[in-house]
C-alpha positions in Angstrom: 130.3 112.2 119.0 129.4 109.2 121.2 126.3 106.8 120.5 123.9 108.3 123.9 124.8 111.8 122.6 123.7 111.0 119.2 120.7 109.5 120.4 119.3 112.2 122.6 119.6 114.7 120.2 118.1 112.7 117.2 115.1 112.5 119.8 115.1 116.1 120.6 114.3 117.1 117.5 111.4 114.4 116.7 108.9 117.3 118.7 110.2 120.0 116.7 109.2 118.0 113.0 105.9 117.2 114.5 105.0 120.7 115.5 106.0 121.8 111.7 103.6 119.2 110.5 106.5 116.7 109.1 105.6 113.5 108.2 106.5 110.7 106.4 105.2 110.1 103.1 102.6 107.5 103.3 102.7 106.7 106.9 99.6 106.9 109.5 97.1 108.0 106.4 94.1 107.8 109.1 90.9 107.2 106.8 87.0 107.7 108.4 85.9 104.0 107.5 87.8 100.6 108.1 85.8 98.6 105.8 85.3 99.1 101.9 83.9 97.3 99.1 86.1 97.7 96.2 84.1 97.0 92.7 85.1 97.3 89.7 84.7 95.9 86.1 87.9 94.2 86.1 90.9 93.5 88.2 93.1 95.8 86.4 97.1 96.7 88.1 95.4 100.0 88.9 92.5 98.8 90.9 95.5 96.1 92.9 97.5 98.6 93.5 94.9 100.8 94.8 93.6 97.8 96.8 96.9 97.3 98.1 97.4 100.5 99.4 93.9 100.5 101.5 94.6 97.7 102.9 98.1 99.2 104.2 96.2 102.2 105.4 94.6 100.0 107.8 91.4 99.4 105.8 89.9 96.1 105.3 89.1 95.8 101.6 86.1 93.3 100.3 85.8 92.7 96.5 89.4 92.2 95.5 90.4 88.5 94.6 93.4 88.5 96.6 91.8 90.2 99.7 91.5 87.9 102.4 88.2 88.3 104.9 88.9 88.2 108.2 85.9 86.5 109.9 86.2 88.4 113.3 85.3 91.4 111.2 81.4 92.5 110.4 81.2 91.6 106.3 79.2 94.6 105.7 81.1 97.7 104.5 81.5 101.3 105.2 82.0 102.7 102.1 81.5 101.5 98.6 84.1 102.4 95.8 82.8 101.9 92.5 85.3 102.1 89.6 83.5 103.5 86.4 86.3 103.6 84.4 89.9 102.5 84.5 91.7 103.4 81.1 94.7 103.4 79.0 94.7 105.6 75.9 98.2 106.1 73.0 97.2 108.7 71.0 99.4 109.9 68.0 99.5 113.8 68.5 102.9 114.1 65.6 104.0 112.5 62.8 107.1 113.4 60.0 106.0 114.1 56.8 106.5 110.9 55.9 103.4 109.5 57.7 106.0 108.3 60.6 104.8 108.6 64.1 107.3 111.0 66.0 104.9 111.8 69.7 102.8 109.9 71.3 100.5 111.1 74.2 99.8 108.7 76.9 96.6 108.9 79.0 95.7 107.3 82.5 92.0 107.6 82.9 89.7 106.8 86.4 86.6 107.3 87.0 85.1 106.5 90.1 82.5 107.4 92.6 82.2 106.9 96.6 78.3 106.2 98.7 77.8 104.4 101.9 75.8 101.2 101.5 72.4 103.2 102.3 73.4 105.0 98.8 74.6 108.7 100.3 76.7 110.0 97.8 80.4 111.1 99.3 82.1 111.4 96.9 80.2 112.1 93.1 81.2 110.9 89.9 85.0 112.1 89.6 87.7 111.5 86.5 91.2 111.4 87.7 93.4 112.0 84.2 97.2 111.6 84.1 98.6 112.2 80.6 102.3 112.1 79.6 104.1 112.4 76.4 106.1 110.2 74.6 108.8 111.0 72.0 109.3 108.0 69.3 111.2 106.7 66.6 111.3 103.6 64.6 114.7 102.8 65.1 114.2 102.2 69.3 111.0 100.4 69.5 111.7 98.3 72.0 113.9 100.8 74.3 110.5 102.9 73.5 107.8 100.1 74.5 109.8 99.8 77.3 109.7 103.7 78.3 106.1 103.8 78.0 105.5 100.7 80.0 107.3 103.2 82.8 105.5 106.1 81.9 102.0 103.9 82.4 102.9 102.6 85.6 104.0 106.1 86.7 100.9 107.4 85.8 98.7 104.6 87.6 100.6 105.1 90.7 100.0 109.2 90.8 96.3 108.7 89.8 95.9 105.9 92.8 97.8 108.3 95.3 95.4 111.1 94.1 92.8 108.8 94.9 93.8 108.1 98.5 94.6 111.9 99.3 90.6 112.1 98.3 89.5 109.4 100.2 91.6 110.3 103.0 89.7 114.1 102.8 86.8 112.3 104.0 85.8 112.9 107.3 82.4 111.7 107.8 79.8 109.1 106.9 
C-alpha cells in the first residue's frame, strides 16, 4: 500500500474515534481553573508528582518548590489544594508460627480537601486509600524491599490520577 494511501485512510478514521469518545490517556484533561495553590505539610514524591501532572494539564501550580512563577500571570489562585494527609503504612497482616512475618499489607493514604480562596468548599474533606499486599520471606529481603518500593510508587501514581479525574469533575467555581 503506498504512503498517500496510507495516510488518507489513517485520517479517515480519526472522526470516527472522536465520535466514540476515544481519547488518549492523559491528553487534553481540560480543568475549570488555571491557577492553584498547592499546600501541603511536606514535599513528599506524592504531592511532586501530583504537582507535575497539574502543571502538564495546563495549570499553573504556586506552592511547590520547583514550580517556577511566571510574572505575566496574576499570583492569586483559583483554587486551593490543601493536603491533610499524605501517608505510607506496612502493616503485618500474617506471620508462621514461628513469629516470622509471611504478608505484609501496604497502604497509600491522601487526604485532601479543595475551596476557592473566598473559602467555598469544592471539594470536602476526601481520603483517597490504595492498599496492596505483599508476600515476604526472610530469605529475599532485598528482592522484597525492592518489590514494595514498586508497589508504593504504583500506588502513589493511582491515588494522584484518582486525584486529577476529581479535580478534573469540577466544573465551576
Amino acid at each position: 500500500m503506498d504512503t498517500p494511501r496510507r495516510t488518507f485512510l489513517a485520517l479517515s478514521a480519526l472522526p470516527l474515534l472522536q465520535a466514540c469518545g476515544f481519547r488518549l490517556r492523559g491528553s487534553g484533561v481540560r480543568m475549570a481553573f488555571e491557577r492553584l495553590r498547592l499546600v501541603a505539610p511536606a514535599e513528599t514524591a506524592l504531592v511532586a508528582d501530583l504537582g507535575a501532572l497539574l502543571q502538564a494539564s495546563g495549570v499553573q501550580v504556586q506552592g511547590l518548590a520547583d514550580s517556577r512563577q511566571d510574572p505575566t500571570v496574576p499570583a492569586a489562585p483559583d483554587v486551593v489544594l490543601t493536603v491533610l494527609q499524605d501517608q505510607r503504612e506496612r502493616v503485618v497482616v500474617g506471620t508462621t508460627a514461628a513469629g516470622q512475618v509471611r504478608e505484609l499489607q501496604l497502604r497509600q493514604r491522601l487526604r485532601f480537601q479543595l475551596r476557592t480562596p473566598a473559602g467555598k468548599e469544592l471539594i470536602a474533606s476526601t481520603e483517597l486509600l490504595q492498599e496492596r499486599e505483599l508476600s515476604f520471606t526472610e530469605t529475599q529481603v532485598l528482592g522484597k524491599e525492592m518489590e514494595e518500593e514498586l508497589l508504593y510508587t504504583d500506588m502513589q501514581q493511582a491515588v494522584v490520577r484518582q486525584l486529577m479525574t476529581r479535580l478534573a469533575a469540577i466544573k465551576g467555581l
